[in-house]
FIKOLZA-1660 file (N, C-alpha, C; in steps of 0.1 Angstrom, whole numbers, plus 5000, padded with zeros to 4 digits):
% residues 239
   i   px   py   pz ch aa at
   1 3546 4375 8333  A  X  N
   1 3532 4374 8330  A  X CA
   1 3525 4387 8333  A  X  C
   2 3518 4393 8320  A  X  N
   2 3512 4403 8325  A  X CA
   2 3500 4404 8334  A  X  C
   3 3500 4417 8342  A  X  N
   3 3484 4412 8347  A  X CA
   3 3469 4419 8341  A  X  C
   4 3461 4422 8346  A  X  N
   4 3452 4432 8337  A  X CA
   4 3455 4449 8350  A  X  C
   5 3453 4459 8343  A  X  N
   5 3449 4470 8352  A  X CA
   5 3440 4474 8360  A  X  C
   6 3442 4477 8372  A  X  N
   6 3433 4482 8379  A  X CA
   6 3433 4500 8383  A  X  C
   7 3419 4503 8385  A  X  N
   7 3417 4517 8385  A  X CA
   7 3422 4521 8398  A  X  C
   8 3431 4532 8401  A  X  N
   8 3439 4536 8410  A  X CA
   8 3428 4539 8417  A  X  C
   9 3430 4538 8435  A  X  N
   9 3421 4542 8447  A  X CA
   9 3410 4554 8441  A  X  C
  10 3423 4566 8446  A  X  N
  10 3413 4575 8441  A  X CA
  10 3404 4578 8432  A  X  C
  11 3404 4569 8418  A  X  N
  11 3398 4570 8405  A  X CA
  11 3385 4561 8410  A  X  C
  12 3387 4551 8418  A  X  N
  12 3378 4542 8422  A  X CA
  12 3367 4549 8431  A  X  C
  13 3369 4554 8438  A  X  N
  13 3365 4567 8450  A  X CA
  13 3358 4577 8446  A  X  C
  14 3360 4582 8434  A  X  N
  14 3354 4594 8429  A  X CA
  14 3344 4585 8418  A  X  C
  15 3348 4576 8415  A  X  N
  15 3337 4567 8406  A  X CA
  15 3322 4564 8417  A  X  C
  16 3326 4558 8425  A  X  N
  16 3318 4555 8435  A  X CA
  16 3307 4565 8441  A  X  C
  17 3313 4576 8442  A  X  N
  17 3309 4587 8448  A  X CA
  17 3303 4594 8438  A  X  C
  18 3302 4595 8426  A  X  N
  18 3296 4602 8413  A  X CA
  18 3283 4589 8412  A  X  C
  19 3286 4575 8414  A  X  N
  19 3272 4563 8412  A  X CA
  19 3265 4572 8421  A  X  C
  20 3272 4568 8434  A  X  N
  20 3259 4570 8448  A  X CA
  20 3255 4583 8446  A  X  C
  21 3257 4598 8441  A  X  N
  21 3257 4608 8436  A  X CA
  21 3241 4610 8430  A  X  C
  22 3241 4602 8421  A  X  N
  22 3233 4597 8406  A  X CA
  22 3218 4591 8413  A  X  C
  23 3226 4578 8423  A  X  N
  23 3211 4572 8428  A  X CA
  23 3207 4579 8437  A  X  C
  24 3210 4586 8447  A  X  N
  24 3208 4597 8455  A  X CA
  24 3199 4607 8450  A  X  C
  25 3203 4613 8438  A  X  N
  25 3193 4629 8433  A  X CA
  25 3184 4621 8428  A  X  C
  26 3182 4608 8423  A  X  N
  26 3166 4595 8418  A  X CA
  26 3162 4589 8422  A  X  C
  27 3170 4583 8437  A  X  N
  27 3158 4576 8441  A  X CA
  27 3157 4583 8455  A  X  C
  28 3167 4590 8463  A  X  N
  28 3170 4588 8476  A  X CA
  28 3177 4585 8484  A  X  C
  29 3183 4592 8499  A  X  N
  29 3193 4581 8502  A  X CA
  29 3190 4566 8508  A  X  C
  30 3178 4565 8511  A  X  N
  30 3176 4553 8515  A  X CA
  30 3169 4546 8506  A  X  C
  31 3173 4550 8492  A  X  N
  31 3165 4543 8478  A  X CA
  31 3177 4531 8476  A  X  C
  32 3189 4534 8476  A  X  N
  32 3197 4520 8471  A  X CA
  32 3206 4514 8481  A  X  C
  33 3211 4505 8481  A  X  N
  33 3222 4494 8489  A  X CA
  33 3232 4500 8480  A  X  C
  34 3246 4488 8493  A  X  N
  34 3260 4491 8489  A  X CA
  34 3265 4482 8474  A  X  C
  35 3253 4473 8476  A  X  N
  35 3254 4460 8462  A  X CA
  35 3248 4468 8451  A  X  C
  36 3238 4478 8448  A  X  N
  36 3236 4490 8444  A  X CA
  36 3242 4493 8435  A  X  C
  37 3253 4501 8445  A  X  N
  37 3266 4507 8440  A  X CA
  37 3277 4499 8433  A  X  C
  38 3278 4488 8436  A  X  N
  38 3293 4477 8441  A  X CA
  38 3287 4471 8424  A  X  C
  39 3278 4470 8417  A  X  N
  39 3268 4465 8412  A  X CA
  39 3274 4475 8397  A  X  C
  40 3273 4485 8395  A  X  N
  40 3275 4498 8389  A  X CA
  40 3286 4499 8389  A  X  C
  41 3290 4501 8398  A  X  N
  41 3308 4507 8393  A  X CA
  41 3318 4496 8395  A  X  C
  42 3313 4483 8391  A  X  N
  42 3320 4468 8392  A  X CA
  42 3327 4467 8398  A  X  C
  43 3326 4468 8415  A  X  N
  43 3337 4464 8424  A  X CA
  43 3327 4454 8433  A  X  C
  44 3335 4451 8448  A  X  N
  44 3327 4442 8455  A  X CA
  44 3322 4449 8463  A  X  C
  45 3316 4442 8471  A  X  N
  45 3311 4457 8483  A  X CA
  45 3320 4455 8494  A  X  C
  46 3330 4440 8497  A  X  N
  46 3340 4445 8505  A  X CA
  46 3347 4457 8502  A  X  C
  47 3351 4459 8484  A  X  N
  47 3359 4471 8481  A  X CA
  47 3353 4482 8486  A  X  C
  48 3341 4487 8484  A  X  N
  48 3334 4496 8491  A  X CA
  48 3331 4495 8500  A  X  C
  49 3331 4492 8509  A  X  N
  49 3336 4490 8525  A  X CA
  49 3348 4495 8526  A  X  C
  50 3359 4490 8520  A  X  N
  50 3375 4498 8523  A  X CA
  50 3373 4511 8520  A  X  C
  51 3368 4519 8511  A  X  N
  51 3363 4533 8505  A  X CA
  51 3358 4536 8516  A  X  C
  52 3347 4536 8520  A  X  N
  52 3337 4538 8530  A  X CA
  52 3327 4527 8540  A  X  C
  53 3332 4529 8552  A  X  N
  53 3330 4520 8559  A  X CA
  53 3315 4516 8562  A  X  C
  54 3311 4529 8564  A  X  N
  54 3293 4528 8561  A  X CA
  54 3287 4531 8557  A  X  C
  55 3273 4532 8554  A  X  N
  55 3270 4544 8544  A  X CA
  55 3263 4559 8549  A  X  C
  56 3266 4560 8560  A  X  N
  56 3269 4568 8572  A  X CA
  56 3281 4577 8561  A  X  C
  57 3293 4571 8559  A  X  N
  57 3301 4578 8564  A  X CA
  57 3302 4582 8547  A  X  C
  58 3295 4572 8536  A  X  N
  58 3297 4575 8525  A  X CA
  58 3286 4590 8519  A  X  C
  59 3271 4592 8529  A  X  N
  59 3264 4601 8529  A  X CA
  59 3271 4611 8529  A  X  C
  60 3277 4613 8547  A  X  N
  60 3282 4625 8549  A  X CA
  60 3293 4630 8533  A  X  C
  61 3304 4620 8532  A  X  N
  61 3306 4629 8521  A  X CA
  61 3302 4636 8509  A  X  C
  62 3291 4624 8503  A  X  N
  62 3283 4631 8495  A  X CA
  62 3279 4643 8499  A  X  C
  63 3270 4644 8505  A  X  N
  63 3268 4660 8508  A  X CA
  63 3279 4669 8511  A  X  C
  64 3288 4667 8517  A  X  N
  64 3300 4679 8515  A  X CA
  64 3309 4682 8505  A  X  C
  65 3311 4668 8497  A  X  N
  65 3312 4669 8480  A  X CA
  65 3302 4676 8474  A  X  C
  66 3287 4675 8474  A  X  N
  66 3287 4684 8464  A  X CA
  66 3280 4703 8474  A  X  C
  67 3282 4700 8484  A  X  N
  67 3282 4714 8486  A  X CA
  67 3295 4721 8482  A  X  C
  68 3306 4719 8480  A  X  N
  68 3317 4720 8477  A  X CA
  68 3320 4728 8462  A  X  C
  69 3312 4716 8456  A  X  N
  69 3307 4719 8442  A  X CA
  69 3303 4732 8439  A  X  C
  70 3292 4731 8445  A  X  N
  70 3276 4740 8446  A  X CA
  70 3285 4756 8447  A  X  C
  71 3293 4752 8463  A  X  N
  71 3297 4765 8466  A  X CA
  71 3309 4774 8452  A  X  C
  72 3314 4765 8444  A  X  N
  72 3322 4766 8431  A  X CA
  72 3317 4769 8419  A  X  C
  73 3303 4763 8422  A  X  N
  73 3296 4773 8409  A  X CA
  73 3289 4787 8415  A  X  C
  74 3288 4786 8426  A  X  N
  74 3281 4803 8428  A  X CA
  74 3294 4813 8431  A  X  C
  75 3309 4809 8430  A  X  N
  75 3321 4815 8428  A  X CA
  75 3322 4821 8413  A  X  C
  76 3319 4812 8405  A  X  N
  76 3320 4814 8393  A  X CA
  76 3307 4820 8388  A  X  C
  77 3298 4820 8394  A  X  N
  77 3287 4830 8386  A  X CA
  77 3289 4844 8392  A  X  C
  78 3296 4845 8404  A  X  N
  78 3297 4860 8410  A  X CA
  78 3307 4865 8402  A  X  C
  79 3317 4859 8400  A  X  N
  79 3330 4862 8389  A  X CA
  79 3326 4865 8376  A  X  C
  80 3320 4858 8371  A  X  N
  80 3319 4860 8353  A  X CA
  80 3304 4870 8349  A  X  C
  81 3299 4872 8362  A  X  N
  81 3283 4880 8356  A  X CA
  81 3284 4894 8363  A  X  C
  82 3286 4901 8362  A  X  N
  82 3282 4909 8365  A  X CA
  82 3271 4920 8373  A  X  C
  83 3260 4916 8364  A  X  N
  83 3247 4920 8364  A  X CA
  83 3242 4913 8379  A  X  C
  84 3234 4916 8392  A  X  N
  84 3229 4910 8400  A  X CA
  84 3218 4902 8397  A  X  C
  85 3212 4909 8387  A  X  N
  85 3197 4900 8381  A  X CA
  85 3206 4886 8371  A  X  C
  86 3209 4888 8366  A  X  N
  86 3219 4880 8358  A  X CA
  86 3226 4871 8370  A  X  C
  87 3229 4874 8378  A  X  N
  87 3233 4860 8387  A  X CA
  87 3225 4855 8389  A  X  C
  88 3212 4864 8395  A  X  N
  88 3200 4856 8396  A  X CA
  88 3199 4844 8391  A  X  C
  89 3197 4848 8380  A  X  N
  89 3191 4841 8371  A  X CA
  89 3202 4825 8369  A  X  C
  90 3214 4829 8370  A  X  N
  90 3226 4817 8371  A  X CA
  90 3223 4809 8377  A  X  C
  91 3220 4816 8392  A  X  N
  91 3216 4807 8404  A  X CA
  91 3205 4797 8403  A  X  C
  92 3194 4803 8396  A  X  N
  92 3182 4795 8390  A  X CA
  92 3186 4785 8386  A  X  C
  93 3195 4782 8373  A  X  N
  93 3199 4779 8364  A  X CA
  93 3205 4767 8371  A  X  C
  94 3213 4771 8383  A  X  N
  94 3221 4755 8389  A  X CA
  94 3209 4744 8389  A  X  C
  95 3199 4748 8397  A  X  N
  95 3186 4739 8402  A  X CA
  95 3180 4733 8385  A  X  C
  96 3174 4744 8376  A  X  N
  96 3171 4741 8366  A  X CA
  96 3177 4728 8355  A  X  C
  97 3188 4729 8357  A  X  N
  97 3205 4724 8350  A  X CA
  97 3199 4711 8356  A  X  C
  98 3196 4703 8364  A  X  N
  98 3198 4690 8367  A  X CA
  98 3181 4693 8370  A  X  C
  99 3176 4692 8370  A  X  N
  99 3160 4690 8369  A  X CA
  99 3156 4684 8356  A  X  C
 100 3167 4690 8342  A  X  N
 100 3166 4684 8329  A  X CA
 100 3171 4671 8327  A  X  C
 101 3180 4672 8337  A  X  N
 101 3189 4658 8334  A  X CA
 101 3178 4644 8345  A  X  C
 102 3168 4648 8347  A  X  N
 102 3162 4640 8353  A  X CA
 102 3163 4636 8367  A  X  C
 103 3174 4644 8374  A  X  N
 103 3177 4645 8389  A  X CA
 103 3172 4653 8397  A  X  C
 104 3173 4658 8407  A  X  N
 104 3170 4662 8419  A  X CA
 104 3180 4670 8427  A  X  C
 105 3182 4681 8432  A  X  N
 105 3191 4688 8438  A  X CA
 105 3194 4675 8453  A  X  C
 106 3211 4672 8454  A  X  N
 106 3213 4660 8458  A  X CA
 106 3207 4663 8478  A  X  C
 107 3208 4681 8479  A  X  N
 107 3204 4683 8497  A  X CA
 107 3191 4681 8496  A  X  C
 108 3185 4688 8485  A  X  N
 108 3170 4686 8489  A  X CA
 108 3166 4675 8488  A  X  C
 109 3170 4666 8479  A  X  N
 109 3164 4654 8477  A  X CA
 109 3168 4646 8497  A  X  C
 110 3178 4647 8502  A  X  N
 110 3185 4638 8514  A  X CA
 110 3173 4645 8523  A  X  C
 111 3176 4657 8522  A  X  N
 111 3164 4668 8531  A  X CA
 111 3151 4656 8535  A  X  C
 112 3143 4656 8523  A  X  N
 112 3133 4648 8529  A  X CA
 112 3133 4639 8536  A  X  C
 113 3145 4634 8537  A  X  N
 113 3142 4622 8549  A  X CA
 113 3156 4624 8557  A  X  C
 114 3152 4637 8563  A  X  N
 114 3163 4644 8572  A  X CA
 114 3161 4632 8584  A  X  C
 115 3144 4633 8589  A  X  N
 115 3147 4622 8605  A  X CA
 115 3153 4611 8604  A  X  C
 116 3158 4603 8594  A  X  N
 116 3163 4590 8593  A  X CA
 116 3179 4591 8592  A  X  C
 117 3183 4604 8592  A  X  N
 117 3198 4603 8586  A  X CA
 117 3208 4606 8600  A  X  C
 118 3220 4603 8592  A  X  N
 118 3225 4602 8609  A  X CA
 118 3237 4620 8614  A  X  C
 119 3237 4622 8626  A  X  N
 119 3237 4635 8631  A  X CA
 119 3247 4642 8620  A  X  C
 120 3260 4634 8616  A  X  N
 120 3269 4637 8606  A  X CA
 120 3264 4647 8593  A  X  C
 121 3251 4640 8588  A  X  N
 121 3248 4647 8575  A  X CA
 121 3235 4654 8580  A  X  C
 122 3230 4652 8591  A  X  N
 122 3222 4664 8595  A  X CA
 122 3226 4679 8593  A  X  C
 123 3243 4675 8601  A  X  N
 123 3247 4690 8598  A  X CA
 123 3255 4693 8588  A  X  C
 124 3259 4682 8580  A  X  N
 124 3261 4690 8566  A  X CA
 124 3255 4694 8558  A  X  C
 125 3241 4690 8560  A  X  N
 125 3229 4697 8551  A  X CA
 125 3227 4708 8556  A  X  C
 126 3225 4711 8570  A  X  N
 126 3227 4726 8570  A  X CA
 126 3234 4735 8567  A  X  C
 127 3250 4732 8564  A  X  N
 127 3259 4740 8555  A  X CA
 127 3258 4739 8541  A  X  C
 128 3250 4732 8540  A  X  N
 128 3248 4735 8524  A  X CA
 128 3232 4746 8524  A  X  C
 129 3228 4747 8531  A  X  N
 129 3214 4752 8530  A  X CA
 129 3218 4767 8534  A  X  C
 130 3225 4772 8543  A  X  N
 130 3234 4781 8547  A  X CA
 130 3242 4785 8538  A  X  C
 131 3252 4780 8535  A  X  N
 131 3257 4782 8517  A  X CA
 131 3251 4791 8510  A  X  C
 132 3237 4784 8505  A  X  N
 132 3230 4791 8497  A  X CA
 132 3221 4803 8502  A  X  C
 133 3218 4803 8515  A  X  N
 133 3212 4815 8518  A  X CA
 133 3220 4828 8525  A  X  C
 134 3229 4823 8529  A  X  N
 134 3242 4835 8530  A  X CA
 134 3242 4842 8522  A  X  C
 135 3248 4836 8508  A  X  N
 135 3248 4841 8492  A  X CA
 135 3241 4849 8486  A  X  C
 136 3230 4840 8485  A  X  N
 136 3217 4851 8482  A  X CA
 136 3214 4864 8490  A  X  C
 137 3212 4858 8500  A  X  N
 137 3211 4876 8507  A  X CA
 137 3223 4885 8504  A  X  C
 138 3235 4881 8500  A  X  N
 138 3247 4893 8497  A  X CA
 138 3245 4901 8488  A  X  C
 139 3238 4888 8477  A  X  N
 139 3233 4892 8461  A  X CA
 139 3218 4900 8464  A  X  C
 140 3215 4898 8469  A  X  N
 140 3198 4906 8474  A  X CA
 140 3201 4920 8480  A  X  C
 141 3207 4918 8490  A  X  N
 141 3213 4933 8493  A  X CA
 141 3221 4940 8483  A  X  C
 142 3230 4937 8479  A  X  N
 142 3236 4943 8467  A  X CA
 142 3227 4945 8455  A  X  C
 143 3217 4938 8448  A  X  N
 143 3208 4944 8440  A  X CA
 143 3199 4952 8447  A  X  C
 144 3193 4958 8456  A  X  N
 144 3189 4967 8463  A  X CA
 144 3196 4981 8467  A  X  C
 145 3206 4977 8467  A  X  N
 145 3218 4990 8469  A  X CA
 145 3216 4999 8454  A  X  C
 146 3217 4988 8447  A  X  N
 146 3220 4991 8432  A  X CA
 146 3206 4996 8422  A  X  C
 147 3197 4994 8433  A  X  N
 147 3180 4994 8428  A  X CA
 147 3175 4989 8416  A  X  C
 148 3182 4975 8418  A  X  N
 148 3179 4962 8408  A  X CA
 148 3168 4950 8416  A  X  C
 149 3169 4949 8424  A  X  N
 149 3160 4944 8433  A  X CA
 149 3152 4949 8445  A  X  C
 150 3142 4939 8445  A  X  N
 150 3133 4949 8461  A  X CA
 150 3123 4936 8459  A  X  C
 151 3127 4936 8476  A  X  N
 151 3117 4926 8485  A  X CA
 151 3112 4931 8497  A  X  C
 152 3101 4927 8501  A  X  N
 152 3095 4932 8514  A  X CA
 152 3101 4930 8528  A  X  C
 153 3107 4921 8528  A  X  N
 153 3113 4917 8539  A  X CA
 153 3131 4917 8543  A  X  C
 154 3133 4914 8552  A  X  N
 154 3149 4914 8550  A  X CA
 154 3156 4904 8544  A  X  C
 155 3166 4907 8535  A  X  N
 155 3176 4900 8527  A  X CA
 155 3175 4885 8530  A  X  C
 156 3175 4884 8544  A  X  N
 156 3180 4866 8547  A  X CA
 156 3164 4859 8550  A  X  C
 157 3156 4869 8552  A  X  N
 157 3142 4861 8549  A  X CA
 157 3141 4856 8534  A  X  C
 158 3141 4870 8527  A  X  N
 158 3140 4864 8509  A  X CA
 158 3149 4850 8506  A  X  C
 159 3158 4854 8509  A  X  N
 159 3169 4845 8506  A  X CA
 159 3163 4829 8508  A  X  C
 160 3159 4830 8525  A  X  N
 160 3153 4817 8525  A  X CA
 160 3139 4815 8519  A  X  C
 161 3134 4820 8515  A  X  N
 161 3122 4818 8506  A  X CA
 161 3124 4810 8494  A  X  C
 162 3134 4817 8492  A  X  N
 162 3136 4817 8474  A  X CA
 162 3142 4807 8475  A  X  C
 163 3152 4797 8481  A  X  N
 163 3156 4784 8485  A  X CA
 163 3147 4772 8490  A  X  C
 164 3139 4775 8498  A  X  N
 164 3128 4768 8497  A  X CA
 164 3122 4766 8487  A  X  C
 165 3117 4774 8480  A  X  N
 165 3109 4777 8469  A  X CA
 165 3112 4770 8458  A  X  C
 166 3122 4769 8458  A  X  N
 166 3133 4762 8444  A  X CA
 166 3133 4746 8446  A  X  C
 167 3136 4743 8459  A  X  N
 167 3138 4732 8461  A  X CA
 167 3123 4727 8460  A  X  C
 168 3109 4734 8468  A  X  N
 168 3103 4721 8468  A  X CA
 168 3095 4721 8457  A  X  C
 169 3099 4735 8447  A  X  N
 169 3092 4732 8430  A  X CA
 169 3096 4721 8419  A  X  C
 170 3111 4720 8426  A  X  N
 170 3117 4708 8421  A  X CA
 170 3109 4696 8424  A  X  C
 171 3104 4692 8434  A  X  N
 171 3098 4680 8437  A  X CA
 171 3087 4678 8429  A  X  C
 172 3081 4689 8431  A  X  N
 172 3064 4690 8425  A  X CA
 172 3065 4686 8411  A  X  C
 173 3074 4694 8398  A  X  N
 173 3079 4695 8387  A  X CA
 173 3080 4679 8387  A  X  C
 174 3092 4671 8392  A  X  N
 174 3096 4659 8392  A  X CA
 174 3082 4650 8391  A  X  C
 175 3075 4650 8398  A  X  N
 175 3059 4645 8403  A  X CA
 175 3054 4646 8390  A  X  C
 176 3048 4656 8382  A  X  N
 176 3046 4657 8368  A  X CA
 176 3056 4653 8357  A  X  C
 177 3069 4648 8358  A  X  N
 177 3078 4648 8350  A  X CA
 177 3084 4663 8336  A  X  C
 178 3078 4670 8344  A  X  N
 178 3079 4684 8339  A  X CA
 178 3087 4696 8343  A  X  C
 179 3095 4691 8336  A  X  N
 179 3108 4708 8341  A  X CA
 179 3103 4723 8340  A  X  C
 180 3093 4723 8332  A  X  N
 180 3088 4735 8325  A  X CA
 180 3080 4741 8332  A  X  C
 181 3075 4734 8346  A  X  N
 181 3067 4736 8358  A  X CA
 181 3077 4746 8366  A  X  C
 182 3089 4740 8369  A  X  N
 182 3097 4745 8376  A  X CA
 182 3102 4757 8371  A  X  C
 183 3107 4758 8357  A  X  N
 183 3109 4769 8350  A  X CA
 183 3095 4780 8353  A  X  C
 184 3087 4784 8351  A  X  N
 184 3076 4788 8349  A  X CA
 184 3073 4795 8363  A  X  C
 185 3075 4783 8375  A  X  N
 185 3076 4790 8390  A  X CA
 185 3085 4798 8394  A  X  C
 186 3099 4794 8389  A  X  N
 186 3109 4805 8389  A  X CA
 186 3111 4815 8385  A  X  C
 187 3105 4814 8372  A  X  N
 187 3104 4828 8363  A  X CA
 187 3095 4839 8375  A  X  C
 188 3085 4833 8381  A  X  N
 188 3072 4847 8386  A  X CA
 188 3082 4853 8402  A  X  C
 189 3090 4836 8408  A  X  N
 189 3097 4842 8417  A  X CA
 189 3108 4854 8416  A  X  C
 190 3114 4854 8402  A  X  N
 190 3124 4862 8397  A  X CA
 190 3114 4877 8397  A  X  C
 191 3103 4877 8389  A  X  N
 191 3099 4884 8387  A  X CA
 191 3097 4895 8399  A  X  C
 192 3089 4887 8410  A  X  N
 192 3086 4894 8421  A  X CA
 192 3098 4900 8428  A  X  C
 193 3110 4892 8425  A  X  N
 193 3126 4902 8430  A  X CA
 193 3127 4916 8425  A  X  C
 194 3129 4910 8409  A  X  N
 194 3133 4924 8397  A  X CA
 194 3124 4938 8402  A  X  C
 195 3134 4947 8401  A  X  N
 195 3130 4959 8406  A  X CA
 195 3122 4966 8396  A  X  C
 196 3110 4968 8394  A  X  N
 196 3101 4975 8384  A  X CA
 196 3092 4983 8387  A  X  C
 197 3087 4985 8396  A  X  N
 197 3075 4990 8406  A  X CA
 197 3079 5003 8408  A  X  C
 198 3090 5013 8413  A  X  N
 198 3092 5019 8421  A  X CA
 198 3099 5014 8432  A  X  C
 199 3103 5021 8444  A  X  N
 199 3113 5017 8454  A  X CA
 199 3099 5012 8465  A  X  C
 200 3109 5002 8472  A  X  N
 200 3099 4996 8481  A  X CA
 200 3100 5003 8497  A  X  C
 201 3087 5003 8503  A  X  N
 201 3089 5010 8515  A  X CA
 201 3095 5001 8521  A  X  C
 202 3106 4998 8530  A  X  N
 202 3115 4989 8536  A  X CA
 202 3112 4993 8552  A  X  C
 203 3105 5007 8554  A  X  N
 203 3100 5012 8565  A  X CA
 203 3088 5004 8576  A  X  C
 204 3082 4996 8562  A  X  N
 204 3068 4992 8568  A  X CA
 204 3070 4975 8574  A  X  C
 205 3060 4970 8584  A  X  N
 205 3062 4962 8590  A  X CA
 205 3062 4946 8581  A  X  C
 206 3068 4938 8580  A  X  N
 206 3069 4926 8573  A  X CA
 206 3050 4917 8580  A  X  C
 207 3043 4912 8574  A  X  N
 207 3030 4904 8575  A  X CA
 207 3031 4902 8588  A  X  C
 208 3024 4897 8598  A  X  N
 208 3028 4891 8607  A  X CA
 208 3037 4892 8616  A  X  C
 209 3042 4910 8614  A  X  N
 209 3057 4911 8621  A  X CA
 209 3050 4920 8634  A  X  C
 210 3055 4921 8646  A  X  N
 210 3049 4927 8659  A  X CA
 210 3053 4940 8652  A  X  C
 211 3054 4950 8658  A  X  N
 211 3055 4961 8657  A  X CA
 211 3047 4969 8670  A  X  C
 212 3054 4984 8674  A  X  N
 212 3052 4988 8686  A  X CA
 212 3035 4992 8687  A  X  C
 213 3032 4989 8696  A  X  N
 213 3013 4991 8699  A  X CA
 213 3005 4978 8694  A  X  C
 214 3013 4968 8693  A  X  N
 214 3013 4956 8692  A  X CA
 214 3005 4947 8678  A  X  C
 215 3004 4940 8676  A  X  N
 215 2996 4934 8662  A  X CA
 215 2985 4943 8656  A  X  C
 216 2994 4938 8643  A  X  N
 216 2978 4949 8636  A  X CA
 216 2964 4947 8637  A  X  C
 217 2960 4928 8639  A  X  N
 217 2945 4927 8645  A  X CA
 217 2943 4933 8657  A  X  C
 218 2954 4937 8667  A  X  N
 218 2951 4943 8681  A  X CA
 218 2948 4958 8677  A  X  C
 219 2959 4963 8671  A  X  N
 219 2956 4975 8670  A  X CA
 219 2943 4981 8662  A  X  C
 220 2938 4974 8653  A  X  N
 220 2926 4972 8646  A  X CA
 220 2912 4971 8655  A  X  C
 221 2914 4962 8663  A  X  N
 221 2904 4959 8672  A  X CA
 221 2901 4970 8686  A  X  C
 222 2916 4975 8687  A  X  N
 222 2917 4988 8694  A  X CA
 222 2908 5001 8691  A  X  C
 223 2910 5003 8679  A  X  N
 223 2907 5012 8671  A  X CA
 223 2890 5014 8671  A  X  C
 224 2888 5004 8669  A  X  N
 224 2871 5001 8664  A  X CA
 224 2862 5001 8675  A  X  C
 225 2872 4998 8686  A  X  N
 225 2863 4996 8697  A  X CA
 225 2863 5013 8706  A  X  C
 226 2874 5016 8703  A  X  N
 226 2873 5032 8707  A  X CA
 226 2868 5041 8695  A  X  C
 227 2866 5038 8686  A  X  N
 227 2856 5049 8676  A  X CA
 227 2842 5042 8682  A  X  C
 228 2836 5035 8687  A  X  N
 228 2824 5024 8684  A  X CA
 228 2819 5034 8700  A  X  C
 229 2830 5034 8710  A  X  N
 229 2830 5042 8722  A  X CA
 229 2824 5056 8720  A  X  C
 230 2831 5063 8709  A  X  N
 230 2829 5074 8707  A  X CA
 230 2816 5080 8704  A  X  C
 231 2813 5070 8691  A  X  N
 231 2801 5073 8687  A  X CA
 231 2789 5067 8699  A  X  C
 232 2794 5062 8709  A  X  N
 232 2781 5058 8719  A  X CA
 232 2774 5071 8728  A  X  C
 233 2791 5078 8728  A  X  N
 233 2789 5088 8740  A  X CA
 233 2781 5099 8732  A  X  C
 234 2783 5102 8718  A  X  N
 234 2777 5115 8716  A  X CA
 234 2764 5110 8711  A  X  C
 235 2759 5102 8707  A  X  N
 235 2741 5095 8706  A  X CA
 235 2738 5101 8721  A  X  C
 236 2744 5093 8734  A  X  N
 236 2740 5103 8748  A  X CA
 236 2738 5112 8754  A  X  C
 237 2750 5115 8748  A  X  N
 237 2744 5134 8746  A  X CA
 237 2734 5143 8740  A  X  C
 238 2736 5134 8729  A  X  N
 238 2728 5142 8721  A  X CA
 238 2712 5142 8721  A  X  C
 239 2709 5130 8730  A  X  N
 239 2695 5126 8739  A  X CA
 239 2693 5132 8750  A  X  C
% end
């Protein structure tokens, strides 16, 4: 007696994990149940339960699945491009790439509702956020060596700018249903990288950065009040 086939573990596992993947970058992680899932990729939710016990344990790998990913496309954009601006632009491109398809970068999207998640994927979000800012600053220093790039600040500040920046245009874009928002913001961020200006003074103090003789409002306030001095004493004299 024949029976019907069933999909081997593993095929089941990576099915599961690409659904919860999908509802994750659209609604959230706390947007769907395990009946959700179980629902979708026609199994029971006992079966997913044997997969993953909780969804604790099915988050955490989400996020280290696709940091995994993430980290394998910026392998391959450092390998096949050359050009530093041109990875740039690659890198753009990962975020851009699924913004069209109607999703959401799967950390930033979990990100938002970081206080609800449990300690496990706390810190795998941070290796994935790390990931991407390590990187970029390699690629930021290296286009600056190369005097393809110039930012005011140091490499791992930009870095995290430009990661922020990506991420929470994505939301905003999504909010409008408009990719072309996000495109549009990225283009001016790109812009303000690309080296065109002349060389940047890297000498001078970053906004808001101390520096010796202490803040610029202090030292400003210093200043004004000893010229203000100055000019009191010679009016007295001069009377």
């Amino acid at each position: 007696m024949g029976t019907s086939a069933q999909p081997a573990p593993d095929a089941t596992r990576s099915r599961i994990l690409d659904v919860a993947e999908l509802l994750v970058q659209t609604r959230g992680f706390n947007g769907f149940s395990y009946a959700d899932i179980a629902a979708k990729v026609g199994i029971t939710k006992a079966s997913l339960h044997y997969h993953f016990a909780t969804k604790a344990d099915l988050g955490h790998t989400l996020v280290a699945r696709y940091t995994e990913g993430f980290g394998a496309a910026l392998d391959r954009i450092h390998i096949n491009l050359q050009d530093v601006r041109a990875q740039l632009r690659a890198y753009v491109e990962l975020y851009s790439g699924v913004l069209r398809e109607g999703r959401l970068c799967l950390c930033g999207m979990v990100a938002a509702e970081y206080a609800t998640l449990p300690a496990a994927m706390q810190e795998a979000l941070r290796v994935f956020f790390e990931l991407n800012e390590r990187w970029l600053a390699e690629l930021l220093e290296q286009g600056a060596r190369e005097g393809k790039l110039a930012y005011r600040t140091s490499a791992a500040d930009a870095a995290r700018m430009l990661v922020g920046a990506l991420e929470g245009e994505m939301l905003v874009a999504r909010a409008y249903g408009d990719p072309e928002r996000f495109i549009a913001a990225a283009e001016l961020l790109i812009a303000q990288l690309e080296y065109s200006r002349g060389p940047v003074d890297r000498s001078a103090a970053a906004p808001g950065r101390r520096t010796r003789g202490g803040p610029p409002s202090q030292r400003t306030s210093a200043g004004t009040r000893g010229a203000s001095g100055t000019a009191r004493r010679a009016r007295v004299r001069s009377d």
